[in-house]
N, C-alpha and C positions, 0 to 999 in steps of 0.2 A: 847846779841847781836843777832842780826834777820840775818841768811845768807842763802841764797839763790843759789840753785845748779842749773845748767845748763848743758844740756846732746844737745851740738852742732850737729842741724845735718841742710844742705839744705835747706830743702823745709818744715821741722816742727822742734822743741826744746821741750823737757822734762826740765817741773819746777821742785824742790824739796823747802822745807822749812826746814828751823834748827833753833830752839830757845831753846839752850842748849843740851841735850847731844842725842835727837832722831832727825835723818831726817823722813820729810816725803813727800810723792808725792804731788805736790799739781795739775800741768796743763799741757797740752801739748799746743802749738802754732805752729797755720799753718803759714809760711809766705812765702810771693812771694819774697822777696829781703829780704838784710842785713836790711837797712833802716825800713821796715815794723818790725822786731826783735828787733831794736833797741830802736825803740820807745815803743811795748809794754813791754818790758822790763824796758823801763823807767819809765812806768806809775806803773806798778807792785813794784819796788823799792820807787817811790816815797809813793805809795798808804799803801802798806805795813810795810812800815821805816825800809828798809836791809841797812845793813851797809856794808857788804862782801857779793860778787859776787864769786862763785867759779865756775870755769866750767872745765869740763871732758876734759882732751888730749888725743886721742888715738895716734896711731904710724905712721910713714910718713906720707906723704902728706896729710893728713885727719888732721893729730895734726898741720901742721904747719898751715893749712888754719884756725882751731879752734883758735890757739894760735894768728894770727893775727886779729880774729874778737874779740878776750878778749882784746888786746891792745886798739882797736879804739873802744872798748862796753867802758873801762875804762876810756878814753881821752873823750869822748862824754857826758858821764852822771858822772864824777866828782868823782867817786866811787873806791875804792878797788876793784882790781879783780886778784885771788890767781887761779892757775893750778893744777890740781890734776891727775892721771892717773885714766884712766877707765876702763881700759882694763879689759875685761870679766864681764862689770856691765850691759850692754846689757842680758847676758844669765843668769848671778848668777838672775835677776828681772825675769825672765822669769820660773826660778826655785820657788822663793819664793810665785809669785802668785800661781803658781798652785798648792804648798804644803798648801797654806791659802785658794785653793778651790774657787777662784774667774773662773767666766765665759770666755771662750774664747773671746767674745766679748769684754767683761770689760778688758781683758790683753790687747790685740791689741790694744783697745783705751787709754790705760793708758801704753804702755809701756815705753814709753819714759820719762814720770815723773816719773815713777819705776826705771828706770836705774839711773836718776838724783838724785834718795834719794840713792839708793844703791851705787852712786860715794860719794855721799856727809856724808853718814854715816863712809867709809872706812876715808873720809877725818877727819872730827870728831874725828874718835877711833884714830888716829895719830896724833894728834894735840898735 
């Protein structure tokens, strides 16, 4: 089963991918609205063949805005979509690249898919 993690945020989304027991980063996306998110999301699910959507919750107001764009990401594109906490997948990703020696650049621009394998791995190992 192909699933796909999502690290919600604003104005950009961190991808991850999971086909069995490793996530991994795969994209970040910049968007100006829900709607712009929703559709690349669509085309990435379609293009890809995910079957499960998982996306990060964090705490107040931040989880429930995330938790209501999971509901209408799942009503809109006909798909599965499971919540997971993420709290502190932001910084654990932030730790693991720079232990793996990746470039300050390369983190900045990849953070947010790094946090979305690092939620979606945690999701994994608990499954």
């Amino acid at each position: 089963m192909k699933i796909l993690g999502i690290d919600y945020g604003r104005k950009k989304m961190g991808l991850s991918f999971a086909e069995g027991k490793l996530a991994e980063p795969y994209k970040v996306i910049r968007i100006q609205k829900e709607e712009d998110a929703t559709a690349k999301i669509g085309e990435i699910v379609k293009q890809e063949g995910v079957e499960l959507v998982v996306v990060g919750i964090s705490e107040g107001a931040m989880g429930e805005e995330t938790r209501s764009f999971g509901k209408r990401l799942s009503g809109r594109l006909g798909i599965k979509v499971e919540f997971w906490d993420e709290t502190l997948s932001t910084r654990d990703s932030q730790t693991l690249s720079i232990e793996a020696g990746l470039s300050r650049k390369k983190r900045k621009g990849l953070e947010d898919a790094f946090a979305a394998a690092v939620m979606l791995q945690s999701y994994l190992e608990r499954r």
